[in-house]
N, C-alpha and C positions, 0 to 999 in steps of 0.2 A: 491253668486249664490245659487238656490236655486235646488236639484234633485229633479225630477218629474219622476213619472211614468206613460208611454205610451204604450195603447198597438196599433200595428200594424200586419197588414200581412204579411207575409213572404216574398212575390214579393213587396212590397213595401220599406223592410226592407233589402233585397238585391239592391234594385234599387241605393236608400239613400248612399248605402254604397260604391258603384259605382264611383256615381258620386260624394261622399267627396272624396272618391281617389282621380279619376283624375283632384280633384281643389286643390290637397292636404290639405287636412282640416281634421275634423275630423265630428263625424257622429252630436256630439251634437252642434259642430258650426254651421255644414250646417243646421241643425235645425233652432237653435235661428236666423239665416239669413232668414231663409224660412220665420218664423212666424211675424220677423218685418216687411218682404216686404210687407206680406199679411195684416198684420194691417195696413199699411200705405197704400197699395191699397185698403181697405176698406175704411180709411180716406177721397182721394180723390173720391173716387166713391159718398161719401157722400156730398161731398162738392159740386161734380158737378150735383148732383141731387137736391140741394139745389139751385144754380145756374139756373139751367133748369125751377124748380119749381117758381123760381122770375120772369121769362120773364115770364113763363103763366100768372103768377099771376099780373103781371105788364107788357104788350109789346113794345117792343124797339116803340118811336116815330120814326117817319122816320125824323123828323122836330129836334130830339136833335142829329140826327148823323148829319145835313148839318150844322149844328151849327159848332161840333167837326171837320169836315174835314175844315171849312173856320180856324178856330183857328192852325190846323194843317199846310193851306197854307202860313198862314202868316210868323209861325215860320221859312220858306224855305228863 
């Protein structure tokens, strides 16, 4: 691992240290936890805007879902 230096605010810097207590952790885990969730909710944010951006750019037929629900029937 690598030490980095951060600065923060002091209510923030108390907050952090808070709440690594009461998960019993420590300040630079609950970090390195904070910063993966957040990269990986950047990820899907990404992914589902890219998502959103395909039906604009292409919109669901109504005629490929009655396809998919008769295919679905059959399997029952």
């Amino acid at each position: 691992m690598k030490t980095v230096q951060v600065t923060l605010d002091e209510d923030l810097v108390r907050e952090v240290d808070n709440v690594a207590r009461k998960l019993h952790t420590t300040i630079s885990a609950f970090t390195r936890d904070a910063l993966k969730n957040a990269i990986k909710n950047l990820h899907i944010m990404q992914l589902e805007r890219k998502h959103i951006n395909g039906h604009k750019d292409k919109p669901i037929d109504i005629n490929d879902v009655e396809i998919w629900e008769e295919e679905q029937d059959r399997g029952k």
